[in-house]
SENUMAR-340988 format. One line per 5 residues: their letters; for each residue x, y, z of C-alpha. Coordinates in Angstrom, 2 decimals. Layout:
% SENUMAR-340988
A) X:Y:Z | ...
END
This chain:
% SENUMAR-340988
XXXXX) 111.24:29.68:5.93 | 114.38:31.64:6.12 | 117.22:30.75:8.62 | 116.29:33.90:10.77 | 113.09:32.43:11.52
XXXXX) 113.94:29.21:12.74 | 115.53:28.52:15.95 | 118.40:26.69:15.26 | 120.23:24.17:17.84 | 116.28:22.78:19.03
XXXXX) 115.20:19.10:18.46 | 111.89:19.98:17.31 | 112.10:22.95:14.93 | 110.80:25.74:15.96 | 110.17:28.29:14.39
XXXXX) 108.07:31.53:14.36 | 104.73:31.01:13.44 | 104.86:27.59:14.56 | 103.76:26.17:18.07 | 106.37:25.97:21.27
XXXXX) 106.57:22.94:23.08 | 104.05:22.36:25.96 | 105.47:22.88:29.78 | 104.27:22.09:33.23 | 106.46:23.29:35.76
XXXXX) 107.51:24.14:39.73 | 108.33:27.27:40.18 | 108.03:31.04:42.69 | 106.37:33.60:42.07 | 106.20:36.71:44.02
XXXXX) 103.52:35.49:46.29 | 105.31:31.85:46.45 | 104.86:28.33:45.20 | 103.24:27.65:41.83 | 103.04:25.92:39.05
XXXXX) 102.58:27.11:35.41 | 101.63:25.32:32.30 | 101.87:26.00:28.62 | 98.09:24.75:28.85 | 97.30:27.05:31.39
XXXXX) 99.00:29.59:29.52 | 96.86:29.69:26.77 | 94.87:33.11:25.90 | 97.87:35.48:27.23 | 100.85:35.97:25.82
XXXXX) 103.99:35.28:27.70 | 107.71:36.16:27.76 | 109.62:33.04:28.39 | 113.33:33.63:28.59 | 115.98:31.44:29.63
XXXXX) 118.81:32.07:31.50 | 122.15:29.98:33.07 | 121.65:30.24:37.11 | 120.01:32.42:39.85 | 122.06:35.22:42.03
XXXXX) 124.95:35.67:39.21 | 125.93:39.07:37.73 | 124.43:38.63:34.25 | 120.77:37.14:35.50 | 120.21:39.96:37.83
XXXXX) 121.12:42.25:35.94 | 118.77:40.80:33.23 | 116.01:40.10:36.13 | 116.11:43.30:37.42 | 115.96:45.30:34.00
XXXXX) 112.96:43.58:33.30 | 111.37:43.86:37.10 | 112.00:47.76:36.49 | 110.48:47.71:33.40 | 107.80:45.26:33.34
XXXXX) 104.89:47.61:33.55 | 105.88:49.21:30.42 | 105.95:45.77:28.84 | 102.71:46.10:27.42 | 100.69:43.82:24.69
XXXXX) 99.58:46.41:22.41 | 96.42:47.76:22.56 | 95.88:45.38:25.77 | 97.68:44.34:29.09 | 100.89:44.13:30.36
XXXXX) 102.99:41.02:29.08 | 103.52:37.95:31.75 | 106.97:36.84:31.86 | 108.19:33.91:32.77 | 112.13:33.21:33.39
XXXXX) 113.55:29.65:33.60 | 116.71:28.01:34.91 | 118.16:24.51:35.88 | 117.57:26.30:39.79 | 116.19:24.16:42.32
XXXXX) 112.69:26.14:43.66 | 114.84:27.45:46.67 | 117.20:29.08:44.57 | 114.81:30.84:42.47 | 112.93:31.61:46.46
XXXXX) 115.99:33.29:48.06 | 116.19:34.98:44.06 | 112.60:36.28:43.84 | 113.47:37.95:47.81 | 116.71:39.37:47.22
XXXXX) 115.66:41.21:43.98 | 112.23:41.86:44.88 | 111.07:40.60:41.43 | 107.64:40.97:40.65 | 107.29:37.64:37.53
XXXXX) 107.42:33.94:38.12 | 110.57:31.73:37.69 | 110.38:28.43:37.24 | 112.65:25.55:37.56 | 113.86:22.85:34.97
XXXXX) 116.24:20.96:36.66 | 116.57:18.14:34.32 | 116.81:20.63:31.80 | 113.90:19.30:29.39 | 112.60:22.49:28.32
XXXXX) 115.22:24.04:27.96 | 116.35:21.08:25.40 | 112.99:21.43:23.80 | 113.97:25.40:23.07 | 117.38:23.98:21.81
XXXXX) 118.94:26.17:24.72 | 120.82:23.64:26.63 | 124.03:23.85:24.91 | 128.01:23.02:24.83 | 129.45:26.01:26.28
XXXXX) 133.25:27.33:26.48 | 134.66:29.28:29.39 | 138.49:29.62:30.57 | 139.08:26.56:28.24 | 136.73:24.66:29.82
XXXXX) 133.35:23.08:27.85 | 130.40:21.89:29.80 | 126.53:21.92:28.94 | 124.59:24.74:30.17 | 121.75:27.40:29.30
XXXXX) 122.22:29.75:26.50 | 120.72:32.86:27.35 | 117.55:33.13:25.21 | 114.35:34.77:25.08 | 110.66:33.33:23.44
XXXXX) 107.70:35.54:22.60 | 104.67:33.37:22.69 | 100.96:34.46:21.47 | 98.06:33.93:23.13 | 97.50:30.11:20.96
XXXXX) 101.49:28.74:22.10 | 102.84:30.11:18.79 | 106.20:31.29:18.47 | 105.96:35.03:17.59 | 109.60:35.64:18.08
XXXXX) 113.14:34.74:19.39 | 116.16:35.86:20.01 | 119.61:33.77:21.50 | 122.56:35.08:23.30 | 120.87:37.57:24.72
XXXXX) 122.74:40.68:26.56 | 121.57:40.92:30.22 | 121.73:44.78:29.26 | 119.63:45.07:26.29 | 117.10:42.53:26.62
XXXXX) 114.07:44.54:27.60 | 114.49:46.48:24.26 | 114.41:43.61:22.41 | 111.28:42.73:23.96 | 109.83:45.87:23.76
XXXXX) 110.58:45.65:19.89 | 109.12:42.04:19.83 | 105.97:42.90:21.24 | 105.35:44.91:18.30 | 104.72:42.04:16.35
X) 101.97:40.52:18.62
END
């Protein structure tokens, strides 16, 4: 396995081809409350992208490029692609989110930060001189089994929906 296939920085090892770790989590969706599973998950494949807090510049701009293009986020041949976007938010910060953006996809909330330390996304980060622990802004293509089909770290707000769009390719 070459280094550009594993995702480096996560406790387990992923890596593409290999299975992502399982969820169950709170979280809103654009018709409220709910809950989503990895288990519930399975037979679709899903976007799951990480990303450091709700309501800032760089996650709505990422939110809202993928809210504007989500329809053409299609699984070829098939449907269009659910996407899922998690943060340390409480569920009422991803609630006043979901409203003020209109966005049409679930997020979901990891406030102890456990998945996102099973993606090896919770990280040391630097700003102003300052280091504290926080999200790296990531993004996981799962298949319709839970494998990883591919990944991509420090994403730009700005370009993510053409990597996805390029990711899907390989579905």
């Amino acid at each position: 396995m070459t280094q550009a296939e594993k995702v480096s920085g996560s406790g387990e090892g992923l890596a593409v081809g290999g299975p992502v770790p399982d969820f169950d989590l709170a979280g809103m969706g654009p018709t409220g409350e709910e809950r989503v599973s990895s288990h519930a998950l399975r037979g679709q494949p899903y976007l799951l992208y990480f990303y450091p807090r709700a309501s800032t510049p760089g996650c709505t701009t990422q939110a809202c490029d993928l809210r504007d293009h989500l329809a053409e986020l299609r699984i070829p041949g098939g449907d269009g692609l659910r996407v899922l976007g998690v943060s340390p938010d409480g569920v009422g910060a991803l609630e006043k989110f979901i409203l003020k953006q209109a966005l049409s996809f679930t997020l979901l909330s990891d406030p102890d930060h456990a998945l996102a330390e099973a993606y090896g996304v919770w990280v040391k980060k630097k700003l102003y001189g300052r280091e504290f622990m926080g999200i790296e802004r990531s993004s996981f293509l799962v298949d319709a089994e839970g494998r990883l089909v591919a990944f991509k770290r420090k994403v730009s707000p700005a370009r993510h929906v053409a990597w996805v769009q390029e990711a899907l390719s390989r579905l």
